[in-house]
C-alpha positions as CSV (number, residue, x, y, z in Angstrom):
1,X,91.0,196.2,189.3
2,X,88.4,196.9,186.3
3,X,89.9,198.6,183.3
4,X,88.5,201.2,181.2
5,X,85.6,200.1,178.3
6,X,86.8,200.2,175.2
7,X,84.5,201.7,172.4
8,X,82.9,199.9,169.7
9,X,86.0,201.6,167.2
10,X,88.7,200.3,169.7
11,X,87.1,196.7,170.1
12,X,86.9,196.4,166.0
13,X,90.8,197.6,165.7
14,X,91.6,194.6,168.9
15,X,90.0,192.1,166.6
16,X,91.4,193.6,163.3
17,X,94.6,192.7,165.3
18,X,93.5,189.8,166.6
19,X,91.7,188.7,163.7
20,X,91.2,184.5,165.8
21,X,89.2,186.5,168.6
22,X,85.2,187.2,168.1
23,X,83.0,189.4,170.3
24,X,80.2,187.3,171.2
25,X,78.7,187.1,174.6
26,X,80.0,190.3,176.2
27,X,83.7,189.4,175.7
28,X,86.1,188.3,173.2
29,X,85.9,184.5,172.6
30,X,88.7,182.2,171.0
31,X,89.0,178.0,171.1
32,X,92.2,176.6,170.5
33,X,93.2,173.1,169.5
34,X,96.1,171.5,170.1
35,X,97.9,168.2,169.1
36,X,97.2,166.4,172.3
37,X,95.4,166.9,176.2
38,X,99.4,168.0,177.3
39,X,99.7,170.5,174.9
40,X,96.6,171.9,175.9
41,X,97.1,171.6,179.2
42,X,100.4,173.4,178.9
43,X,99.2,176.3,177.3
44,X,96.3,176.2,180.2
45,X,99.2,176.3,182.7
46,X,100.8,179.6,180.4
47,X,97.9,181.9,180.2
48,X,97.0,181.0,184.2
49,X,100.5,182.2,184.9
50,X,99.8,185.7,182.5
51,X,96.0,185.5,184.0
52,X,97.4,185.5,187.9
53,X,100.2,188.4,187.1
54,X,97.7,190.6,185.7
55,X,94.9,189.5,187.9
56,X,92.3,189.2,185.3
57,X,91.0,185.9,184.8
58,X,89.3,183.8,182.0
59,X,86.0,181.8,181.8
60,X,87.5,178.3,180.0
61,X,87.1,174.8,179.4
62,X,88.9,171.8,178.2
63,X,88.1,168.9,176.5
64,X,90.8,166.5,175.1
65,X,93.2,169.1,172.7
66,X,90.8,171.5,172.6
67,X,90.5,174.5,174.8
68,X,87.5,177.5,174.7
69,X,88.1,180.9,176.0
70,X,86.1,184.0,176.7
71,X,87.8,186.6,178.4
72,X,85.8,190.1,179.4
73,X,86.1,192.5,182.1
74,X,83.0,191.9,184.8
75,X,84.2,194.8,187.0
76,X,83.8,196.9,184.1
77,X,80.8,195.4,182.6
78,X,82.3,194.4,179.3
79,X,85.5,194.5,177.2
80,X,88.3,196.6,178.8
81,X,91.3,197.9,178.5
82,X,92.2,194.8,180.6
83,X,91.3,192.4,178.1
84,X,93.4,194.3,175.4
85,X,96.3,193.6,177.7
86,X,95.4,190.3,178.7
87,X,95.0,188.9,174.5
88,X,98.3,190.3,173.5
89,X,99.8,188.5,176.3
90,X,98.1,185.3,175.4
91,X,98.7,185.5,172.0
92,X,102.3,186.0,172.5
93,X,102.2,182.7,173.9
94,X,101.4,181.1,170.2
95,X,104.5,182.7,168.8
């Protein structure tokens, strides 16, 4: 289900909020390190879990501790009200 585009005001405020997140490519982009590949891969395993239950779904890669992450809204053609949704979730995770 595609959310609703945020505005250029209402992506700035997500990232003021989110200051680790960058708008690059469409969609809001974030790597992560982590001590070693099963830290990684845990937190991999977390945000599929928060990806699947609000069925919105990242592009990512991993490589050793390290883990990239763009996130956008293709139904919607951009950065969505999904995606706010999605990065608080995600970040939650770090707390």
């Amino acid at each position: 289900m595609s959310g609703t585009l945020l505005t250029e005001d209402e992506i700035a405020e997500l990232l003021e909020a989110h200051p680790e997140w960058t708008n690059e490519d469409g969609g809001l982009r974030r790597s992560f390190e982590f001590s070693d590949f099963t830290a990684a891969f845990g937190f991999m395993t977390k945000v599929a879990l928060v990806s699947e239950k609000l069925f919105h779904h990242p592009e990512w890669s991993n490589v050793y501790n390290q883990v990239d992450i763009l996130i956008t809204d293709h139904d919607a053609g951009g950065i969505s009200t999904n995606d706010r949704e999605w990065l608080a979730r995600v970040d939650r995770l770090l707390s």
